[in-house]
C-alpha positions as a Python dict, from the first residue, in 0.01 Angstrom:
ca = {
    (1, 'X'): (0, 0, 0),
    (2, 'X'): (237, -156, -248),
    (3, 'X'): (595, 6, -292),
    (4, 'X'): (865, -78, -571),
    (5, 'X'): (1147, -248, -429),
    (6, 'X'): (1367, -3, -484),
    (7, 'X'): (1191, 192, -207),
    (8, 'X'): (1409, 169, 64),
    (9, 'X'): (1725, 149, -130),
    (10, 'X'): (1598, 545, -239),
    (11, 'X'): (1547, 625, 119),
    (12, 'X'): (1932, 504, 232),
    (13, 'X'): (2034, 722, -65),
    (14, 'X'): (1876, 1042, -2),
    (15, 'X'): (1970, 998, 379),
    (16, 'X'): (2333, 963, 280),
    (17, 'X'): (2370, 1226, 70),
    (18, 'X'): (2139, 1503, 301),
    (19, 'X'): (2314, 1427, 599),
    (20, 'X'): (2693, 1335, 548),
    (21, 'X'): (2938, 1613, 381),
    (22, 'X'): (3121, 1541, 83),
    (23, 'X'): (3348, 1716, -168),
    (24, 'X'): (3046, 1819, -403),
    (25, 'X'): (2827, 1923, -156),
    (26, 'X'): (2747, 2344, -62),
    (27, 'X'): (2738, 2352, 314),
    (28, 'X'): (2419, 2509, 458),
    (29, 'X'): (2265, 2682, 142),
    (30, 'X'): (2100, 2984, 222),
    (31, 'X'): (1744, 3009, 80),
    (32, 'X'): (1547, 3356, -41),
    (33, 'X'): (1325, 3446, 256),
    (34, 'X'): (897, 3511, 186),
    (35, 'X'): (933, 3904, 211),
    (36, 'X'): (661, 4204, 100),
    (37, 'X'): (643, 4330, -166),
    (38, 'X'): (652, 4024, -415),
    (39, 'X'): (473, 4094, -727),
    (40, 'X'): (294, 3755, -880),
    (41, 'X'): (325, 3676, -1223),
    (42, 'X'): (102, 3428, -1446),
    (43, 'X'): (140, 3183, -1535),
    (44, 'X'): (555, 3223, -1416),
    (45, 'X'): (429, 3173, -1052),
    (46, 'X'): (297, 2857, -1136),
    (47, 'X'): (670, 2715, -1228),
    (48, 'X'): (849, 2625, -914),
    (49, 'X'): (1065, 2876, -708),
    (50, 'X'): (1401, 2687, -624),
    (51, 'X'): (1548, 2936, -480),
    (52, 'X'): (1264, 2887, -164),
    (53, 'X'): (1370, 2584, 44),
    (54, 'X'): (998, 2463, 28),
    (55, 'X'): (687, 2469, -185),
    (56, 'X'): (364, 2289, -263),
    (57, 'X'): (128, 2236, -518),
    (58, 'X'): (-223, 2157, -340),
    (59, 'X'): (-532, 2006, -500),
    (60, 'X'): (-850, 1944, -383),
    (61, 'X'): (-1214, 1894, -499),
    (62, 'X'): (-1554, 1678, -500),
    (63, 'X'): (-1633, 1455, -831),
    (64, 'X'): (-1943, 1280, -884),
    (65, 'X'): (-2001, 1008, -1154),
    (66, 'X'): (-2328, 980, -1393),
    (67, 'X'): (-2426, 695, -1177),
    (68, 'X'): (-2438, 933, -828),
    (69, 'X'): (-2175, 764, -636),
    (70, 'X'): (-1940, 1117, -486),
    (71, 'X'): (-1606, 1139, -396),
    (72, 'X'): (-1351, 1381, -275),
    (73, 'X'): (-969, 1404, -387),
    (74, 'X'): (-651, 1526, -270),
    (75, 'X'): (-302, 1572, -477),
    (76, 'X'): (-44, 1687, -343),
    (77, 'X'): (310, 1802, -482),
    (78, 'X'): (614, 1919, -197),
    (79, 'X'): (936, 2009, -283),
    (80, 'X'): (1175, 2048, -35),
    (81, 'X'): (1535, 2166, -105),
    (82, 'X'): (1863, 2028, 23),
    (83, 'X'): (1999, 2184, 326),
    (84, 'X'): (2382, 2058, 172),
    (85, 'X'): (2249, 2008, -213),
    (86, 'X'): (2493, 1807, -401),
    (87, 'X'): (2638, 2012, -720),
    (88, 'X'): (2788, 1795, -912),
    (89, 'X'): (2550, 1859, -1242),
    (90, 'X'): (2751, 1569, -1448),
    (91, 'X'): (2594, 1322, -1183),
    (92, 'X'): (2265, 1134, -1262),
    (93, 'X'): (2207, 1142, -905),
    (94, 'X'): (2296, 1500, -765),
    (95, 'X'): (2067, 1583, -546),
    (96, 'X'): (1922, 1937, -499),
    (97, 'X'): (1530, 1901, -445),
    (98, 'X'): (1345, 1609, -290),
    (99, 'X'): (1052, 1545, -437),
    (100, 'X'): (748, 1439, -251),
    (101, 'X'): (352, 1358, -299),
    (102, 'X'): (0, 1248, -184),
    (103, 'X'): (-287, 1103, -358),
    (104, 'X'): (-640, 1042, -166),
    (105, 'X'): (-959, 993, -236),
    (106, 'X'): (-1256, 974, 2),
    (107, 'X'): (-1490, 754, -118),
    (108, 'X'): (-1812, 932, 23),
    (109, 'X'): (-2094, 751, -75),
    (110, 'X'): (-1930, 406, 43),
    (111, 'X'): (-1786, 570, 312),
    (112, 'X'): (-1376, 472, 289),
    (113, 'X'): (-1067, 630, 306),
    (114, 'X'): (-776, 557, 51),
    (115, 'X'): (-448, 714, 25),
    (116, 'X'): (-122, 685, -132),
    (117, 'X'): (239, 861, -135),
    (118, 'X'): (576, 898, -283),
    (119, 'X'): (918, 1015, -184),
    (120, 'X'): (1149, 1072, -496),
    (121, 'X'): (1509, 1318, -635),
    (122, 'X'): (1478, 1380, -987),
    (123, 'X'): (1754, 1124, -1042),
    (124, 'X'): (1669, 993, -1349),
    (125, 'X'): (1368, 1154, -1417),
    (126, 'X'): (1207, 1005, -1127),
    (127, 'X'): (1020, 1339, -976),
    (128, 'X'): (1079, 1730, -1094),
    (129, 'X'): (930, 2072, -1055),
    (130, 'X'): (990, 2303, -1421),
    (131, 'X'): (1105, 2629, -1358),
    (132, 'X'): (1025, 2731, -1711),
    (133, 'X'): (695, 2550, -1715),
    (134, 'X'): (432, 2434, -1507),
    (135, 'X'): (483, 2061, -1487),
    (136, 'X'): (523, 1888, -1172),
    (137, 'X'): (532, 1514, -1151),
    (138, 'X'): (634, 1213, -910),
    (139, 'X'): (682, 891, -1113),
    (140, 'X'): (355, 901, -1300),
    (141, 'X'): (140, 1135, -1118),
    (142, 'X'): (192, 1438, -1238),
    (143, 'X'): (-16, 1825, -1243),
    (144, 'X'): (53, 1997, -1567),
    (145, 'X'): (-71, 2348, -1764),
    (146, 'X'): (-244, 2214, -2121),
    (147, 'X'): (-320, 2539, -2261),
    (148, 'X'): (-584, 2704, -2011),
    (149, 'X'): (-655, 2405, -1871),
    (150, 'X'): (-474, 2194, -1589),
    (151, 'X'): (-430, 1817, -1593),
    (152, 'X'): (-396, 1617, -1328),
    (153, 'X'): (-288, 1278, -1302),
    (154, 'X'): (-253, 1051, -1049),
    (155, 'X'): (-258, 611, -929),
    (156, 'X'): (-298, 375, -689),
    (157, 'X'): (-413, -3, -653),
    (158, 'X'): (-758, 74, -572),
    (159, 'X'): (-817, 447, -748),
    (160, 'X'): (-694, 665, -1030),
    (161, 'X'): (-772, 1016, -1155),
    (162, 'X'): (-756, 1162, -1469),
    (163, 'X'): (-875, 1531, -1472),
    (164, 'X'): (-902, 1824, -1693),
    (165, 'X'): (-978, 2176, -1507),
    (166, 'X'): (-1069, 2527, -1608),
    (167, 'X'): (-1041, 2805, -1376),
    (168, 'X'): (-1360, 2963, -1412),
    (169, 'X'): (-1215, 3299, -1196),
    (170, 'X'): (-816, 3404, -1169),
    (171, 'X'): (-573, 3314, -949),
    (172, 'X'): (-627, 3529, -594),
    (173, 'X'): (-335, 3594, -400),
    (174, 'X'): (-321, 3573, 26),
    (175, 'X'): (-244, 3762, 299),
    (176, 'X'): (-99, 4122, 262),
    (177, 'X'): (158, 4315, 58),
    (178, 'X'): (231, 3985, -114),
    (179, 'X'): (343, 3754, 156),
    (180, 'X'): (69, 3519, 391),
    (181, 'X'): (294, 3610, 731),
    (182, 'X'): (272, 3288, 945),
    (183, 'X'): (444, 3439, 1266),
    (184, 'X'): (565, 3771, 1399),
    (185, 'X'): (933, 3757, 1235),
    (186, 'X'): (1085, 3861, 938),
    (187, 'X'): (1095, 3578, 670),
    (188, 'X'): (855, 3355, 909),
    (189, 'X'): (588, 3360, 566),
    (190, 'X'): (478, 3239, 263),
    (191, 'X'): (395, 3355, -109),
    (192, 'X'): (47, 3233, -124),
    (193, 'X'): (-215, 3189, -407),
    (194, 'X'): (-526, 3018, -466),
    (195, 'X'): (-717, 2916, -753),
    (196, 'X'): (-1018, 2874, -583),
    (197, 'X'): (-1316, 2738, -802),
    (198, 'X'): (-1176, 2518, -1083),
    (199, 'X'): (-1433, 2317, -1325),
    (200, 'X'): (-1372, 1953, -1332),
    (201, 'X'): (-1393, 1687, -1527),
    (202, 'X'): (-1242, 1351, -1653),
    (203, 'X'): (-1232, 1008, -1538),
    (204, 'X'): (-1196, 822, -1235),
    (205, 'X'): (-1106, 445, -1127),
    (206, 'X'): (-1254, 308, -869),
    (207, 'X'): (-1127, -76, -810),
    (208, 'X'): (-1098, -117, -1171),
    (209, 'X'): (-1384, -15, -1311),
    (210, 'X'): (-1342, 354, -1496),
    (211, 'X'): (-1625, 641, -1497),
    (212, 'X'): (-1701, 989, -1568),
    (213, 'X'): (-1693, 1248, -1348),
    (214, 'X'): (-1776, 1613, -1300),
    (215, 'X'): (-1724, 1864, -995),
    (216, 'X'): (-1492, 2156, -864),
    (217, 'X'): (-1142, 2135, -721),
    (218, 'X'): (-964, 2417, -526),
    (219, 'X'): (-571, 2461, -610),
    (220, 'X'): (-327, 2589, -385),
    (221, 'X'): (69, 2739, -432),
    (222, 'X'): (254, 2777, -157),
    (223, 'X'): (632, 2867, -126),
    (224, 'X'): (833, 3020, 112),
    (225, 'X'): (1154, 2910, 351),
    (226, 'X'): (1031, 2892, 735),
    (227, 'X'): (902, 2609, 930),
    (228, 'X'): (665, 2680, 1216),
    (229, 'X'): (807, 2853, 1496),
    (230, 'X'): (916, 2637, 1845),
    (231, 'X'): (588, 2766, 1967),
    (232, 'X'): (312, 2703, 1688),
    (233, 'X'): (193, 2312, 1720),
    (234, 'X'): (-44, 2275, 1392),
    (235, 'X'): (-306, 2429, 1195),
    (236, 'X'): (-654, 2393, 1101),
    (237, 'X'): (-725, 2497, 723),
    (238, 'X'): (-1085, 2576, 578),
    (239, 'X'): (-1121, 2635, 198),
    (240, 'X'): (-1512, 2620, 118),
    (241, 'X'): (-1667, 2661, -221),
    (242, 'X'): (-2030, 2781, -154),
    (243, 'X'): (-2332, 2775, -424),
    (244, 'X'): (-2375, 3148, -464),
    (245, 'X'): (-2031, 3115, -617),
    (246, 'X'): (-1845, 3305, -371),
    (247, 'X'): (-1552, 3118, -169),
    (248, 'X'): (-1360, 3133, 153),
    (249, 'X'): (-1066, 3045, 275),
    (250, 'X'): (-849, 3045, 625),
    (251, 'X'): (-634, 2923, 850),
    (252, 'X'): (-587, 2928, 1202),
    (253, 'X'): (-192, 2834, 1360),
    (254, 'X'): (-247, 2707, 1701),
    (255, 'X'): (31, 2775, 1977),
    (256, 'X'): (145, 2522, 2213),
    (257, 'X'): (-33, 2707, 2484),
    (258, 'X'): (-373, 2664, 2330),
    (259, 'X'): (-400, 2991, 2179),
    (260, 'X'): (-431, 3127, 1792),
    (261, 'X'): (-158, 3239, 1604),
    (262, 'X'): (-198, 3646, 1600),
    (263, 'X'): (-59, 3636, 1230),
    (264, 'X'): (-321, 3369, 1125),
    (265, 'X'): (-579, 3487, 856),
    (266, 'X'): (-842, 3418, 568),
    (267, 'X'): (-1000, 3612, 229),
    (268, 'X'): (-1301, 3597, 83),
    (269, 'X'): (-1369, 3599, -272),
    (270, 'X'): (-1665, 3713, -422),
    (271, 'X'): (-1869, 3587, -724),
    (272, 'X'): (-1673, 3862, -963),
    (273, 'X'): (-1356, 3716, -843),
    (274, 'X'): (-1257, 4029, -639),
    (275, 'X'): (-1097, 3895, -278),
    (276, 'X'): (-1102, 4060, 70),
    (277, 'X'): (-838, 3977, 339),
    (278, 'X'): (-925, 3872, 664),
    (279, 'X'): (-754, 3891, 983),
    (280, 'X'): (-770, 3723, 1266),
    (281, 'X'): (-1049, 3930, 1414),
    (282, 'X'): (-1272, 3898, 1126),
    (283, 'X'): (-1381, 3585, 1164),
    (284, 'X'): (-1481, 3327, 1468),
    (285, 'X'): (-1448, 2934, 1435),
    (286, 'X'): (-1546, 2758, 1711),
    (287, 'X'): (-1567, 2348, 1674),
    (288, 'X'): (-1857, 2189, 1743),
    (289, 'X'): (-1797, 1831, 1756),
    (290, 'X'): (-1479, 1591, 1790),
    (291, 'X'): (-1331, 1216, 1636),
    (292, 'X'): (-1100, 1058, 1798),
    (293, 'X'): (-849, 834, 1552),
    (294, 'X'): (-809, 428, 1640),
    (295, 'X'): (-505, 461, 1483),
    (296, 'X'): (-325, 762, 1593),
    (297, 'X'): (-541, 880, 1895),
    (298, 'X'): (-534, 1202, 1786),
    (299, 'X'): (-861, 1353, 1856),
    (300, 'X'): (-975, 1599, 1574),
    (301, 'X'): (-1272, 1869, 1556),
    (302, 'X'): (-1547, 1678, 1297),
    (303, 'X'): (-1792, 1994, 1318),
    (304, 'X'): (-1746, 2358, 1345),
    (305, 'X'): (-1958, 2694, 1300),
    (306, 'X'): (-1791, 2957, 1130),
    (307, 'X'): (-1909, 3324, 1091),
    (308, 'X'): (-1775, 3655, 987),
    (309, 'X'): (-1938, 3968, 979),
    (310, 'X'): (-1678, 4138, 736),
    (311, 'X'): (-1748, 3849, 476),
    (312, 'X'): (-2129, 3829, 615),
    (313, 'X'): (-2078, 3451, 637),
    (314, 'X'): (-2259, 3257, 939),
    (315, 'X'): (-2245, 2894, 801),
    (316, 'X'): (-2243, 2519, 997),
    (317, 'X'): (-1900, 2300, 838),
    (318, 'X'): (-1951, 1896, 875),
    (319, 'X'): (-1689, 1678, 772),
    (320, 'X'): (-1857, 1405, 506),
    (321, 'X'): (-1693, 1126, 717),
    (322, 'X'): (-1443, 1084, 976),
    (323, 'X'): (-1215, 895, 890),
    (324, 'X'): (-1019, 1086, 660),
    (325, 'X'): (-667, 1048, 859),
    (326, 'X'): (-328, 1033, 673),
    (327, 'X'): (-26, 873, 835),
    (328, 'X'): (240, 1000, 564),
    (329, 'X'): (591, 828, 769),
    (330, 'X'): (704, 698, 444),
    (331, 'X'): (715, 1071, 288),
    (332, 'X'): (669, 1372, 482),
    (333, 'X'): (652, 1186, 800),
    (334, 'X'): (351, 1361, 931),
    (335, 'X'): (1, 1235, 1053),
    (336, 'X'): (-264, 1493, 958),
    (337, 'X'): (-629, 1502, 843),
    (338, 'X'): (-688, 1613, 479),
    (339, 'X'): (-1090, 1533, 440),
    (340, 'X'): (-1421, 1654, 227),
    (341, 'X'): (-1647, 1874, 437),
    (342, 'X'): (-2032, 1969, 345),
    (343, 'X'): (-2181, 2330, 444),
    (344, 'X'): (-2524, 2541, 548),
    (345, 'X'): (-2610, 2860, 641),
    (346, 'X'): (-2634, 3197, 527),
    (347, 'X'): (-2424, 3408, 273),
    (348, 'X'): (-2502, 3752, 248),
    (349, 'X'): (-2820, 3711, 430),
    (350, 'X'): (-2954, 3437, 199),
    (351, 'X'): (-2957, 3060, 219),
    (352, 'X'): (-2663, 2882, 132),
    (353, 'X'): (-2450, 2534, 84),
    (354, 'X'): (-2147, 2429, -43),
    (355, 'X'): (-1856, 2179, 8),
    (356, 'X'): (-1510, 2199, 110),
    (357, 'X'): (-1176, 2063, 199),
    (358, 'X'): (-1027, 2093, 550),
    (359, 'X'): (-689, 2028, 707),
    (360, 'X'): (-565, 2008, 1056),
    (361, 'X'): (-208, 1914, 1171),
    (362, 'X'): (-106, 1892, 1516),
    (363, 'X'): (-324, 1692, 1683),
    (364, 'X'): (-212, 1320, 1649),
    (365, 'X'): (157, 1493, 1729),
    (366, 'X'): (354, 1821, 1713),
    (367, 'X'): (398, 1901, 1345),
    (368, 'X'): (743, 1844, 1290),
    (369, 'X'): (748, 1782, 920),
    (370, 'X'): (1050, 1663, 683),
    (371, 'X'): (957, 1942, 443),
}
């Protein structure tokens, strides 16, 4: 990947001013805690929530072109606030919010991996998260509300997207009460929401050469101020888009002793829109088939059946390729696997397939994330 050369001179920067006190800095700034009883408001809880230390806008989807060829897509926006933010608002360079990002695309039908990231402050205009709008960007990638529509934007050397989606359902919101509780402690949560089948369309460039494409992409918003607890190691996050238009998502927090987060969870949505949470007992994932990485020797599930009699969902998951392994250690500093999944099986007693995107942290090393 190419970098500007500015690059590391940013890094030195932010490391200064995060880690070494000064005069216009606010020692240890406390941050609002996930708690029940949050009401959701749209589009307002599509702006960014500064007063949460963390937060993420999550996109991804499958795109094919008029010619046939099919990819799959990730964009990612994090913001992370400043454990001693500097104040100083007459400064071009105060720092409250870094600003961080990933762009992939899995190239399915030739089979190869690409991905890209970015680590910015809104110094300068160089990264930002609206609190009156929704507009997010890093340099010139950027997720934006047009209207009812969402663009997304987004670059690299060998790919670039240019998208335009329509949320053909509304947003459906995770977990109970209002909060997605990731552990058994007050605080240790998330607000959560999904917009789970979004029309696509727009353009894609693949080594230079520009073409149409249509598909659906899945959009998550996540914010919240806990990391994982000392004894939760990764995840493994499903969110599958299935042909009779129904959708499910979940996610499964594995603890250093090899067993499943109590707190972990999922929700359906049906084809009306209307959503059903999950618990942990209500559905059973059990991986069927493993990938080990050359590069990080992290060894990953590449198969897995999922079922749940509450959503009556028995379906086989099957990653479109293996290789779908980020090593992020010039931004978030975390090797996970973000890849395009294909499904079968039966919804609702009837044949069914879709696609998907799944996620799984933890395995190449213990999650210990900058954000």
């Amino acid at each position: 990947m190419k970098y500007k050369s500015s690059y590391a001179a940013c890094l030195a920067a932010i490391a200064i001013v995060a880690n070494v006190a000064s005069p216009v800095a606010a020692a240890n700034k406390q941050y609002r805690k996930a708690l029940p009883g949050y009401v959701y408001h749209f589009p307002q809880d599509h702006f960014s929530h500064d007063e949460f230390k963390t937060e993420w806008w999550y996109y991804t989807g499958h795109l094919e072109s008029k010619d046939g060829k099919r990819y799959g897509y990730e964009l990612t926006f994090f913001r992370t606030g400043a454990d001693n933010p500097a104040i100083d608002k007459k400064s071009a360079w105060g720092l409250d919010n870094f600003y961080l990002a990933h762009f992939a695309v899995s190239d399915l039908s030739g089979k190869k991996f690409y991905f890209y990231e970015k680590l910015n402050r809104a110094a300068l205009g160089l990264a930002g998260a609206s609190q009156s709008a929704y507009r997010v960007h890093n340099e010139n990638w950027s997720a934006m509300q047009l209207g009812d529509k969402y663009v997304l934007k987004a670059d690299g050397p060998d790919f670039a997207i240019d998208l335009l989606l329509t949320d053909l359902k509304h947003p459906v919101v995770h977990g109970k009460d209002g909060v997605s509780q990731k552990a058994n402690c007050v605080g240790c949560a998330s607000h959560y929401y999904s917009m789970t089948r979004l029309e696509t369309r727009g353009l894609i460039t693949d080594h230079g050469k520009t073409s149409e494409v249509r598909g659906l992409s899945w959009m998550d918003h996540e914010f919240g101020s806990n990391q994982l607890t000392e004894e939760q190691s990764g995840w493994d996050w499903f969110s599958l888009q299935l042909d009779d238009n129904r959708e499910f998502m979940a996610y499964l927090l594995r603890r250093a002793d090899g067993t499943v987060e109590k707190q972990s969870s999922g929700t359906i949505v049906e084809a009306d829109g209307s959503a059903r949470h999950l618990g942990l007992g209500d559905f059973v994932v059990t991986p069927t088939k493993y990938w080990v990485s050359p590069k990080s020797k992290g060894k990953y599930p590449m198969g897995w059946k999922l079922s749940s009699k509450v959503a009556d969902l028995d379906v086989t998951v099957e990653s479109e390729m293996p290789d779908q392994e980020l090593n992020t250690k010039r931004s978030t500093g975390v090797t996970y696997w973000e890849g395009a999944v294909r499904l079968s099986g039966k919804s609702k007693g009837k044949a069914v397939k879709g696609a998907g995107y799944v996620e799984m942290t933890g395995y190449a090393q213990k999650f210990a994330s900058k954000i």
